[in-house]
MARMI-978183 format. One line per 5 residues: number of its first residue (from 0); their letters; for each residue x, y, z of N, C-alpha, C. Coordinates in steps of 0.001 Angstrom, whole numbers, padded with zeros to 6 digits. Each point is the difference from the previous one (the first is absolute). Layout:
NUM	A	X,Y,Z,X,Y,Z,X,Y,Z  ...
//
This chain:
0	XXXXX	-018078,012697,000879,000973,000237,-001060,-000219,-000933,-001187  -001480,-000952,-000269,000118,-000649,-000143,000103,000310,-002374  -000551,000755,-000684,000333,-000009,-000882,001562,000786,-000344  000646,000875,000825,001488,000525,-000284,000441,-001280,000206  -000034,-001201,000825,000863,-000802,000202,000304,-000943,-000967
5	XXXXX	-001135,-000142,-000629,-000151,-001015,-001199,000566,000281,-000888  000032,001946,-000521,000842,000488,-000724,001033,-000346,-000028  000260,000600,001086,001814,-000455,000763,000604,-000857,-000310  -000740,-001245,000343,000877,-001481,-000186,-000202,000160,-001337  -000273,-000376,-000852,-000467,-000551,-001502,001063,001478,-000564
10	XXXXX	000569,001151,000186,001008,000986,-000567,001131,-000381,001087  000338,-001008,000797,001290,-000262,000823,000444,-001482,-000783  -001504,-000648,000026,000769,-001271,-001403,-000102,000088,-001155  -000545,001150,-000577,000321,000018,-001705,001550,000112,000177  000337,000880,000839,001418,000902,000008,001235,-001108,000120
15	XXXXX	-000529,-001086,000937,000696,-000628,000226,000191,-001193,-000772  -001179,-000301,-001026,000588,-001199,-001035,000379,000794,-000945  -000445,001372,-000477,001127,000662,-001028,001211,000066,000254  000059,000489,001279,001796,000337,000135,000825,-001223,000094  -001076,-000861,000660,001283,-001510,-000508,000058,-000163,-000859
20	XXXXX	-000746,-000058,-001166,000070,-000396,-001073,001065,000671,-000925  -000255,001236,000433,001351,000722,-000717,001450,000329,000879  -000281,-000424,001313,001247,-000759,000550,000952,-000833,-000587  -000946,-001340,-000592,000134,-001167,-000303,000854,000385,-001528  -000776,000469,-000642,000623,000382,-001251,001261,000677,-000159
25	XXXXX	-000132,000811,001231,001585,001120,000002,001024,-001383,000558  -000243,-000703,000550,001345,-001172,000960,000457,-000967,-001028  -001935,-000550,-001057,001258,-000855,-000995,000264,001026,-001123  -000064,001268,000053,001050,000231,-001184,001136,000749,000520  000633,-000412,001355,000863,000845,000799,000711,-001569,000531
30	XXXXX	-000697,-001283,-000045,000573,-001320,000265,000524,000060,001379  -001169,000752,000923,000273,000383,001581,-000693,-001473,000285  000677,-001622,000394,-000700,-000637,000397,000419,-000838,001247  -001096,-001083,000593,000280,-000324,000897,000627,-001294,-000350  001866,-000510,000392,000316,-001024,-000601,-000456,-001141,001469
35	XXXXX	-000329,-001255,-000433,-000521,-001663,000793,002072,000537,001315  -000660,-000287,001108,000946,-000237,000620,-000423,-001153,001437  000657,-000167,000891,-000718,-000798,000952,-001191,000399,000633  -000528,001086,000252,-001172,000136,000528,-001360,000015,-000891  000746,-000241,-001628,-001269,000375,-000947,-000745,-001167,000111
40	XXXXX	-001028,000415,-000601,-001320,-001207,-000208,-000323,-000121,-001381  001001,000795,-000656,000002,-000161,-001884,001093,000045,-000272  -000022,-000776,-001756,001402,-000329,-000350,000041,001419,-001060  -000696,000020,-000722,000529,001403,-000774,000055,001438,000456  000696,000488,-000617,-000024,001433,000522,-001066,000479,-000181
45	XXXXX	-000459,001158,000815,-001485,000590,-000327,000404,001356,000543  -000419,000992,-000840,000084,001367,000688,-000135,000092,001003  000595,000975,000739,-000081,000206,000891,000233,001352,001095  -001152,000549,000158,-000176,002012,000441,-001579,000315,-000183  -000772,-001404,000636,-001345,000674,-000433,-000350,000872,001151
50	XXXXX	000449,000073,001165,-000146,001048,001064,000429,001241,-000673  000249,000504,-000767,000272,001252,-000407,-001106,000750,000098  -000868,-000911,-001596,-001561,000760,000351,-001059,-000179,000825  000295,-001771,001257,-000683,000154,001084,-000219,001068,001030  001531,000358,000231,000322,000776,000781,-000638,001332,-000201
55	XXXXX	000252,000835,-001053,-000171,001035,-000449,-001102,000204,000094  -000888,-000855,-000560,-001486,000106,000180,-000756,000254,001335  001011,-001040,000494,-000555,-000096,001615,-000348,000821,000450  001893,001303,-000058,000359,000809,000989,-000814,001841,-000676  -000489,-000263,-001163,-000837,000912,-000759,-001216,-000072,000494
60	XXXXX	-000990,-001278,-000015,-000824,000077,001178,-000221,000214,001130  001139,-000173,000954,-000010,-000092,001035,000743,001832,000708  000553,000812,-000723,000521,001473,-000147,-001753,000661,-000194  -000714,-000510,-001053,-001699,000576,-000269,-000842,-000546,001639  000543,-000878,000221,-000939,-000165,001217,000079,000884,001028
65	XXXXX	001667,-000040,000321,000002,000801,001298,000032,001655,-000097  000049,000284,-001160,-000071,001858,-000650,-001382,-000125,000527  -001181,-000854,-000445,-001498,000244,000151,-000039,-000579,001551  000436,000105,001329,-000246,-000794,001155,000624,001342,000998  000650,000989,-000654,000352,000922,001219,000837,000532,-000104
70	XXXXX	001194,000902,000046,001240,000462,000350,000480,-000951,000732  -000378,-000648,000853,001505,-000883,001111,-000306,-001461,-000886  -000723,-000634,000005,-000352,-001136,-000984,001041,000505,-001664  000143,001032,-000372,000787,000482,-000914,001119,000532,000026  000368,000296,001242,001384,-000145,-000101,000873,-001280,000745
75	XXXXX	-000666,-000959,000489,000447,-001005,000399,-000174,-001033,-001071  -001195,000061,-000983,000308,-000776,-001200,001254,000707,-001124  000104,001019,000050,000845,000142,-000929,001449,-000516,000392  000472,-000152,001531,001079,-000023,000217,-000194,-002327,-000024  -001052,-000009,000110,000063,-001555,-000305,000210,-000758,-001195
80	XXXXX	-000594,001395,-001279,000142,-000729,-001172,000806,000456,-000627  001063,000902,000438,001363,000373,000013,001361,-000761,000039  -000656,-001056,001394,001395,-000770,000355,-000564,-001177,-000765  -001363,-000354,-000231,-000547,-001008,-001150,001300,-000034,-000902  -000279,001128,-000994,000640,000454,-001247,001528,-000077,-000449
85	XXXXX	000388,000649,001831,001547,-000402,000163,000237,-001332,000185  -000677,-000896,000309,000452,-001399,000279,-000244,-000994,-000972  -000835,000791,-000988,000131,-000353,-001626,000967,000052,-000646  000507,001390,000234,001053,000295,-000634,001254,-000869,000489  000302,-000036,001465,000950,-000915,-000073,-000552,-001351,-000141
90	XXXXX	-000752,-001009,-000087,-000602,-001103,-000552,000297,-000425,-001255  -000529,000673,-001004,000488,000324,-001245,001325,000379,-000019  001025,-000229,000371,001276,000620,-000166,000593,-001607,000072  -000373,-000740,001517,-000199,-000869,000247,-000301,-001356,-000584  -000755,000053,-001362,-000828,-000478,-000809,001164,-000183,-001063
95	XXXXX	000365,000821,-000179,001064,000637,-001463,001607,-000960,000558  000000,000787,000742,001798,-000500,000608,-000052,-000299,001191  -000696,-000463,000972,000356,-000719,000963,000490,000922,001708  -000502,000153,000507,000871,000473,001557,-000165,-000214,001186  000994,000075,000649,000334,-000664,001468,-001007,000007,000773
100	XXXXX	-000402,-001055,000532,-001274,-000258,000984,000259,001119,001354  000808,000510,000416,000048,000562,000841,-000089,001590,-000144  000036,000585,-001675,-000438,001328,-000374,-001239,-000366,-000039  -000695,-001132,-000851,-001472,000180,-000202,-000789,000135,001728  000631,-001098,000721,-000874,000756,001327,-000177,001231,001038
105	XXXXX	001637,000551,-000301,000038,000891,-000069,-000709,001427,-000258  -000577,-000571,-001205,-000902,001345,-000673,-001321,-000200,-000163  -000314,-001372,000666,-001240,-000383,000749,-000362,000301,000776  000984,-000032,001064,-000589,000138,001519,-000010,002020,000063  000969,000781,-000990,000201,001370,000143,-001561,000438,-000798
110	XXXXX	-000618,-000824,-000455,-001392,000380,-000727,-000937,-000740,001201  000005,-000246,000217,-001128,-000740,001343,000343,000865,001211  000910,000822,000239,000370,000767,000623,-000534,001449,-000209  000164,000373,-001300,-000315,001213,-000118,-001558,-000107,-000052  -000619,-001103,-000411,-001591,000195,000300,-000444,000019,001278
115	XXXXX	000583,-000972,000573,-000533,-000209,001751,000057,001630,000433  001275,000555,-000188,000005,001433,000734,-000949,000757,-000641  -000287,000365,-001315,-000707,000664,-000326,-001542,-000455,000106  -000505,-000839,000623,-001534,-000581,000232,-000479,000877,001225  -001253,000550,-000251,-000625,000806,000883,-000583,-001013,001089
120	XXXXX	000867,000622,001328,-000857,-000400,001359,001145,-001267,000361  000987,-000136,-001231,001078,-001009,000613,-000416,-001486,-000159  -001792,-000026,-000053,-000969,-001295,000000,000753,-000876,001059  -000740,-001397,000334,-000097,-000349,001171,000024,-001471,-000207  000829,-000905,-000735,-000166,-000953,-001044,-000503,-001223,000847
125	XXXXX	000236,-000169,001046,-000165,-000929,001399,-000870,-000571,000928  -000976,001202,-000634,-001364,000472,001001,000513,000013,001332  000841,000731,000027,000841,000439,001586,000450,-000877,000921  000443,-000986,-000648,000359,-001083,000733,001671,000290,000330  000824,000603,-000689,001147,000511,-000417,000259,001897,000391
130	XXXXX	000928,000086,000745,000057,001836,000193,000520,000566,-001572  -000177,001436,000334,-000440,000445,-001565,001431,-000360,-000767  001169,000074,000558,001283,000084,-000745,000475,-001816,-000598  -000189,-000663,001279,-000181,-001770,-001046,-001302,000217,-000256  -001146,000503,-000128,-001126,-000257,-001173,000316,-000001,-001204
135	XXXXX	000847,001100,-000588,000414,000627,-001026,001381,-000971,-000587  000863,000050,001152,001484,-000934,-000153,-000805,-001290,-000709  -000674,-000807,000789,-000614,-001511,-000545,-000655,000305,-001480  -000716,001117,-000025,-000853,000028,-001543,000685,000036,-000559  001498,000509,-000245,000713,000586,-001011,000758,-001211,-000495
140	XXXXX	000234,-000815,001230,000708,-001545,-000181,-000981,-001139,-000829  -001187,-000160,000334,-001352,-000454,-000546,000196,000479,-001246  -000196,001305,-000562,-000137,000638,-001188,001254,-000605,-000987  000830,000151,000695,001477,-000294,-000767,000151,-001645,-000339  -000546,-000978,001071,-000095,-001218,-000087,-000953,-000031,-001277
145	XXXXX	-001443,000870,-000356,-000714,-000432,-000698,-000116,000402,-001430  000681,001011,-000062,000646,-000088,-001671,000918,-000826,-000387  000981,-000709,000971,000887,-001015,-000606,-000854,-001516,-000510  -000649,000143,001319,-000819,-001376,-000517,-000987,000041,-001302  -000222,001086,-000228,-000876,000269,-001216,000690,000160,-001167
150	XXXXX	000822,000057,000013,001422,-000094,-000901,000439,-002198,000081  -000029,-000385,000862,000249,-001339,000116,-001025,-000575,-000683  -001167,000660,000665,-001261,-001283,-000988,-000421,000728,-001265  000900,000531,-000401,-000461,000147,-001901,000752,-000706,-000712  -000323,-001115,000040,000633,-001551,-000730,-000809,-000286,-000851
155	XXXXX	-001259,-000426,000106,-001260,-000535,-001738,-000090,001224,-000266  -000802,-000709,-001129,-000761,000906,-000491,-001418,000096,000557  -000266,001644,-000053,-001172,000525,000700,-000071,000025,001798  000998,-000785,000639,-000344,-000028,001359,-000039,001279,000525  001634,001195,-000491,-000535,001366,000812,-000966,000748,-000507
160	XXXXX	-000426,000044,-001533,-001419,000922,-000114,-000913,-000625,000646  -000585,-001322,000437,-000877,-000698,000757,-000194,000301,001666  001598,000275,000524,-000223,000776,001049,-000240,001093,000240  000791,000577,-001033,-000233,001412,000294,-001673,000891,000074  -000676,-000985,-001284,-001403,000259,-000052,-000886,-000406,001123
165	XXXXX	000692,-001234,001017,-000618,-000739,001189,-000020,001283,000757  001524,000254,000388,000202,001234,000944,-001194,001002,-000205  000162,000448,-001371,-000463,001337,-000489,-001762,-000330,000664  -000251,-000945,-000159,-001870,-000442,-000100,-000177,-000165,001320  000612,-000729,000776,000068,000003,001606,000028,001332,000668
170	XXXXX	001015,001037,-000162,-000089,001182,000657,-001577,000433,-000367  000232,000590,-001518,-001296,000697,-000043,-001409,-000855,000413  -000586,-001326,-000057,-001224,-000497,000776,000643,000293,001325  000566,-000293,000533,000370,000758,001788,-000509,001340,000196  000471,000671,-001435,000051,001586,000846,-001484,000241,-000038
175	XXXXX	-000919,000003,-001308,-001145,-000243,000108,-000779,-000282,001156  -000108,-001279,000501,-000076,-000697,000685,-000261,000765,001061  001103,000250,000379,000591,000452,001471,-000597,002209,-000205  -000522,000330,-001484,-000446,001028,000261,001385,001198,000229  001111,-000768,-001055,001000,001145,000220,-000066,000850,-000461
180	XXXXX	001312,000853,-000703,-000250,001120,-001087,-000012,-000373,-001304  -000193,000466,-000621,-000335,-000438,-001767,000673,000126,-000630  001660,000340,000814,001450,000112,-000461,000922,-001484,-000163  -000518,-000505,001226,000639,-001404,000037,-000803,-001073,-000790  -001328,000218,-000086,-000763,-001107,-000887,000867,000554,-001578
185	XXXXX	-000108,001355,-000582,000654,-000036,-001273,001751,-000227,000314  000571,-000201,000807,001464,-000407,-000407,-000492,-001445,000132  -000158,-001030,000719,-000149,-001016,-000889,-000873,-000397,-000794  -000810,000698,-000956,-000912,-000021,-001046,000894,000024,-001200  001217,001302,000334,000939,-000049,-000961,000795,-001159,-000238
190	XXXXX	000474,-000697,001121,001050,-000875,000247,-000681,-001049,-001338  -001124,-000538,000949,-001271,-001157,-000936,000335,000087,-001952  -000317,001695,-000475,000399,000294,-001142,001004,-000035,-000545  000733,000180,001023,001853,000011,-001155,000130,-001093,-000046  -000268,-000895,001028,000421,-001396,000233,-000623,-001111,-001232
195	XXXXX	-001500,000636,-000124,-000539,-001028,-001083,000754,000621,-001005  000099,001277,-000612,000497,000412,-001407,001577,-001072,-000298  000579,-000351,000756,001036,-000251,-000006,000224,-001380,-000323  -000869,-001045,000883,-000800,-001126,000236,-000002,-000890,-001785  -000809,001464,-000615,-000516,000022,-001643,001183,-000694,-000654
200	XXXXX	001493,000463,000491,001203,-000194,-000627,001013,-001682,000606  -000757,000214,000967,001029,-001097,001470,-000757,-001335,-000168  -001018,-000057,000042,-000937,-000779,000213,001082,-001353,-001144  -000125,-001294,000455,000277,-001453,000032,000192,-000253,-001523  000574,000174,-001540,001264,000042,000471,-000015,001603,-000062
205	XXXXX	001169,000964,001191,000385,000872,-000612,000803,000817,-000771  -000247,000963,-000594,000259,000263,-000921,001177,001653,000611  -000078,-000080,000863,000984,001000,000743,-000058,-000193,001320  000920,000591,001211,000443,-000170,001048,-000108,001166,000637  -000471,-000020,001012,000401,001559,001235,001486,000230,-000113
210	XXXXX	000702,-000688,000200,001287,000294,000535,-000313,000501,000941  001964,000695,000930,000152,000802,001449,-000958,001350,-000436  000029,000431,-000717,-000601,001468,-000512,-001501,-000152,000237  -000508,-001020,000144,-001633,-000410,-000098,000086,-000527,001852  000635,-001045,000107,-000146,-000562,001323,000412,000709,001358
215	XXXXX	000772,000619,-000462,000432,001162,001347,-000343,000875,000457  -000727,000707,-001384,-000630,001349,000676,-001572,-000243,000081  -000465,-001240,-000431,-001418,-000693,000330,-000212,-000239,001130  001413,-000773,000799,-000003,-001107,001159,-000052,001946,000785  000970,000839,-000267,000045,001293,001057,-001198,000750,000134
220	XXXXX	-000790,000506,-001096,-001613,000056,000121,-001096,-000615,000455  -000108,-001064,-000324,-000944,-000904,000827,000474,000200,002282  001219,-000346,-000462,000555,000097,001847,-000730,001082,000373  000249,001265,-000750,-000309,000863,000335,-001996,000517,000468  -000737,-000798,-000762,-001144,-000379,000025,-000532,-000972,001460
225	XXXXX	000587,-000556,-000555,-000416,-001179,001184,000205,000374,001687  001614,001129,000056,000387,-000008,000612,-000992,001440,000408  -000563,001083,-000788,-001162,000636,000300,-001117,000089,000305  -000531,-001225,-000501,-001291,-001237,000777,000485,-000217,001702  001031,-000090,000266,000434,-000267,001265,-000102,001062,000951
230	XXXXX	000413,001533,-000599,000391,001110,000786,-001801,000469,000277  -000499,-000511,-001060,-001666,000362,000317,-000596,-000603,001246  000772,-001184,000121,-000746,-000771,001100,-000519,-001489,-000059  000225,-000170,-001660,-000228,-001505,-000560,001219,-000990,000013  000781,-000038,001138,001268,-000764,-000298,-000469,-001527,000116
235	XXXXX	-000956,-000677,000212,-000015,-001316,-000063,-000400,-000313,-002032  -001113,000815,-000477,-000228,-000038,-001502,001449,000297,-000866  000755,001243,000927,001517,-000238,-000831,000975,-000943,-000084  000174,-000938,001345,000585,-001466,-000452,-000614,-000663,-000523  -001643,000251,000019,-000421,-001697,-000380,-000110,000676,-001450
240	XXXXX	000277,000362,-000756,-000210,000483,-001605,001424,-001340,-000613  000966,001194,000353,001064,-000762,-000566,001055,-001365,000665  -001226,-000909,000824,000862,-000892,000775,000632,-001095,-000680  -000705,-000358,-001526,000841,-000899,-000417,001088,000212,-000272  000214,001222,-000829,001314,000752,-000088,001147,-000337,000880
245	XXXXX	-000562,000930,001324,000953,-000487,001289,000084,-001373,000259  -000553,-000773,-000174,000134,-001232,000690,001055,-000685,-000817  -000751,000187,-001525,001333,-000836,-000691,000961,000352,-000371  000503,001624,000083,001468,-000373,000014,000116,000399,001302  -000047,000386,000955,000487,-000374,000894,000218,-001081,000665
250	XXXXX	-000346,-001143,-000358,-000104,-001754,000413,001612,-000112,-000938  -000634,000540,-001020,000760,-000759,-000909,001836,000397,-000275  -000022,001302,000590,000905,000677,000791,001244,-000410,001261  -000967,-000299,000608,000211,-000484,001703,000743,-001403,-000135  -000950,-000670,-001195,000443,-001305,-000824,001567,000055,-000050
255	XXXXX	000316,001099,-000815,001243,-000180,-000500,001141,000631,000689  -000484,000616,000748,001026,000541,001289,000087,-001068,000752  -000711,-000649,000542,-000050,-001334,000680,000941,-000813,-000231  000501,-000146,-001425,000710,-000808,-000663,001597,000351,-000474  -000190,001515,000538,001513,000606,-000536,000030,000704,-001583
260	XXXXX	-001040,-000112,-000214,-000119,000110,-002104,-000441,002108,000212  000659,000733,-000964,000332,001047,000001,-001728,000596,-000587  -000529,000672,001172,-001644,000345,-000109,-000004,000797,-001141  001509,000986,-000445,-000327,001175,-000550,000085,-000449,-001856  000181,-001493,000235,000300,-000131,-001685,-001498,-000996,-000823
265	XXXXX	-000038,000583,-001042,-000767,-000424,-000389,-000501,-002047,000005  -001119,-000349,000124,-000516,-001478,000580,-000977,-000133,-001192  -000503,-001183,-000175,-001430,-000721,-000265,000026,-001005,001068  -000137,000744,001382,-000865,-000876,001053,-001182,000600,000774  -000291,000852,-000811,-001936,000351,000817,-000512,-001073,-000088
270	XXXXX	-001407,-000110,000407,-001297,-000926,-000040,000081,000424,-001244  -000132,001290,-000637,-001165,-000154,-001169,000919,-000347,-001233  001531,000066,000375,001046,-000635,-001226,000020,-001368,-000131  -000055,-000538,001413,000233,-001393,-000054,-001556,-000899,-000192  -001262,000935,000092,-000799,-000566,-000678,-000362,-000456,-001239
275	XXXXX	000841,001143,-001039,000231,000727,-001233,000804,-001646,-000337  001220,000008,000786,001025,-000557,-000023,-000528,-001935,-000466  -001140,-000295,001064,-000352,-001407,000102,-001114,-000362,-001681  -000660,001204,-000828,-000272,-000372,-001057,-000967,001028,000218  -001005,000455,000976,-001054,001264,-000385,000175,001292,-000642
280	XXXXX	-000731,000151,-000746,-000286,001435,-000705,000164,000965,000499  000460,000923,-000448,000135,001562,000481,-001357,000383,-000115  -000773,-000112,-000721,-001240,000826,000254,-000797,-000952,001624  000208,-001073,-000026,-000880,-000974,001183,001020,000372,001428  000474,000139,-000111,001289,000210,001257,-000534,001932,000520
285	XXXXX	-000051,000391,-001532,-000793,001764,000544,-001505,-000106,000358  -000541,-001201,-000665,-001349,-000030,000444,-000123,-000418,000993  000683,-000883,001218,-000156,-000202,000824,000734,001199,001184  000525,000654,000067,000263,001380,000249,-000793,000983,-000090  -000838,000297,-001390,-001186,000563,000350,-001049,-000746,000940
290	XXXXX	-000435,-000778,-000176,-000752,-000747,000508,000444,000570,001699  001038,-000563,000561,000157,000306,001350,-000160,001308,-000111  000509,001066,-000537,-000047,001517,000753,-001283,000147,-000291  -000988,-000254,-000854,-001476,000086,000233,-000234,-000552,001563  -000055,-000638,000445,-000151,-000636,001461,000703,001173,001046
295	XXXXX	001308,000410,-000282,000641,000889,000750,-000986,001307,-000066  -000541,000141,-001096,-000622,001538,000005,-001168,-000294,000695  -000743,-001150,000206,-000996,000029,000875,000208,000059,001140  000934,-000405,000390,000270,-000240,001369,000888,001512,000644  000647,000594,-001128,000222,001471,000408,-001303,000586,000218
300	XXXXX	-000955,-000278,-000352,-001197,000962,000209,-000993,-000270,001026  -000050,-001203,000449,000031,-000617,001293,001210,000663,001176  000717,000100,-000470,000859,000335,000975,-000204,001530,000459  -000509,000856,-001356,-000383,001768,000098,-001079,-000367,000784  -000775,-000621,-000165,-001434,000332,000606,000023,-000404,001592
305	XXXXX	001270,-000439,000540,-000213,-000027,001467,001027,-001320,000472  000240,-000686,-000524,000091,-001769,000485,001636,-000084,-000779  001033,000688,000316,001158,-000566,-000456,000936,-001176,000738  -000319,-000560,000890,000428,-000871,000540,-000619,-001292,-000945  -001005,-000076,-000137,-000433,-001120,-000976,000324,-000034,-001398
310	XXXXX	-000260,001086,-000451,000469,000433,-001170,001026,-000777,000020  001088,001068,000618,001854,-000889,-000638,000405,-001175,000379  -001276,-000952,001216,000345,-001488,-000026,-000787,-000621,-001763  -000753,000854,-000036,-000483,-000664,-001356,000490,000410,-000984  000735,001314,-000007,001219,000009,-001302,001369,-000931,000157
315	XXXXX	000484,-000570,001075,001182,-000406,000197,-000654,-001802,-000326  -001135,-000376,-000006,-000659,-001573,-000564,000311,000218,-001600  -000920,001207,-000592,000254,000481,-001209,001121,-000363,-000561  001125,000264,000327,001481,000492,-000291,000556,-001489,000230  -000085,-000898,001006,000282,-001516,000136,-000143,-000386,-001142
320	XXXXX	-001831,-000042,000215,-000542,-000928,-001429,000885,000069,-001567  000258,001610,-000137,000443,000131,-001083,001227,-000243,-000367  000859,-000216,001230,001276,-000095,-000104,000373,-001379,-000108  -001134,-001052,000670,000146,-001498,000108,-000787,-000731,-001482  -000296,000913,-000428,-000712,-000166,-001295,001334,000238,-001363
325	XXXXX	000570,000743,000292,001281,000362,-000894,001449,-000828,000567  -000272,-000281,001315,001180,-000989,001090,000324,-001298,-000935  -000568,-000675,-000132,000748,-001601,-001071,000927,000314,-000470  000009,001463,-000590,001369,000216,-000707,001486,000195,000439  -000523,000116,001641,000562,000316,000714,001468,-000868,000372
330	XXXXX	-000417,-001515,-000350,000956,-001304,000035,000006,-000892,-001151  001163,-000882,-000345,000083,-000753,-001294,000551,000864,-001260  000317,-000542,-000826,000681,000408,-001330,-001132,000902,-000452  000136,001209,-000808,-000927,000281,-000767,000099,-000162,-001658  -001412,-000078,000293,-000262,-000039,-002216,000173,000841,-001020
335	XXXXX	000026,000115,-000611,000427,001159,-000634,-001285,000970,-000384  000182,000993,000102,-001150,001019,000034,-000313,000348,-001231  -001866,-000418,000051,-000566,000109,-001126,-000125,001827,-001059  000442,000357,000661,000167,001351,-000336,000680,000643,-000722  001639,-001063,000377,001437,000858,-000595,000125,-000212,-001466
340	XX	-000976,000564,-000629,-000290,-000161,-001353,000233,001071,-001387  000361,001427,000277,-000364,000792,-000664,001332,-000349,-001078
//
């Protein structure tokens, strides 16, 4: 596939630094912005709805993929980038005026729902370790856990286009790799593209924000990816992709339940805030994040080729290092962050 693909990407990120760009333009002359509150990592307001045209882009690529992959690949993508769209829509609603944590999961878990049922063959997320009805029950809980957290760690700037492009680059060298279909190497080929187009705008300082409209229905697509890498048979390359993710807020989570402090309200206590927090850069704090999921994607591909037991002891060293590398921030007063500048 190798010259359509090249096409592909390079018309998935033109699309995607145009449409931010004229995202960007429609929010400040609409003064849709993001105001400094306790979880920010900036003091001025900065637009904020660049998931509008992440999203869109995404879910436009990703509707062309599965039309060209089959009838059941097409009607199970359409009903995925359906509840995408709907969970934009309420995101963006979300974004605007605000609503109850218990509708938004609500209409999370009823979209992670309607995909699981509609996925051909039911998939097998477990590698059968689990009977088919908790196979499905646990993914849907997993899935639901992993758009929130992807919603938690969009705090700097650039960290979720940085993952999202990690994710996106990890699946597709796997699927390759591993000799899959040429459906899953282009959904995260796409991911890679929207993610840099966006990047163009986000990148250190930025100059616009995902918001819920960008982070929610990103964090629900990718799940959905990763969590399809799994039903194939690659479930050790599908944790070890996004383990920093999991690790740090879920540490950082567990943290604050531990303590009595209310998980569901907004914090600056990740690793990568309170690294932010002790005086490092938003771009050095994402570079060391890339840096690790480069390591994670090798070791996912180690893990396809036969050896996942080693693999995920050597993604879970990975994930230490990086976390004890961002950890100092972890204790003591912090400095004021070189960042909160705009």
């Amino acid at each position: 596939m190798g010259w359509f693909a090249a096409v592909f990407f390079l018309a998935v990120l033109a699309a995607s630094v145009v449409g931010t760009g004229l995202v960007l333009w429609l929010l400040r002359r609409r003064a849709i912005l993001d105001l400094p509150n306790e979880r920010s990592s900036h003091r001025v307001a900065t637009p904020r709805g660049g998931g509008l045209a992440v999203v869109s882009v995404l879910i436009l690529a990703w509707l062309a993929i599965g039309s060209a992959a089959g009838a059941d690949q097409a009607r199970a993508g359409f009903v995925l980038c359906g509840a995408a769209l709907g969970l934009g829509v309420v995101s963006w609603i979300d974004d605007l005026k605000g609503l109850p944590v218990a509708g938004r999961l609500a209409f999370q878990a009823a979209a992670v729902a309607a995909v699981l049922l509609a996925s051909p063959g039911g998939g097998a997320y477990f590698g059968g370790l689990l009977p088919a009805g908790m196979d499905g029950a646990a993914a849907g809980l997993l899935w639901l856990w992993f758009i929130n957290l992807f919603n938690f760690m969009d705090g700097i700037d650039g960290l979720a286009g940085a993952e999202t492009a990690s994710l996106g680059a990890g699946v597709a060298v796997v699927a390759v790799i591993a000799g899959m279909d040429d459906a899953t190497a282009l959904y995260g080929l796409a991911a890679i593209a929207a993610a840099l187009g966006f990047l163009w705008w986000n990148w250190q300082p930025a100059r616009i924000f995902l918001g819920d409209v960008g982070s929610v229905p990103l964090g629900f697509l990718l799940g959905w990816l990763l969590l399809d890498l799994a039903a194939q048979g690659y479930w050790a390359p599908a944790l070890i992709l996004p383990l920093y993710y999991l690790a740090d807020a879920s540490i950082t989570l567990v943290r604050r339940g531990l303590r009595g402090a209310a998980v569901w309200r907004a914090h600056r206590e990740h690793f990568y805030q309170r690294a932010v927090q002790r005086g490092r850069r938003h771009g050095a704090v994402v570079g060391a994040v890339v840096i690790a999921n480069l390591g994670l994607i090798a070791l996912a591909v180690v893990a396809a080729l036969g050896w996942p037991w080693p693999a995920l002891g050597g993604a879970a060293a990975v994930v230490w290092a990086l976390l004890f590398h961002l950890g100092p921030g972890m204790k003591g007063p912090a400095a004021p962050d070189p960042d909160q500048r705009r």
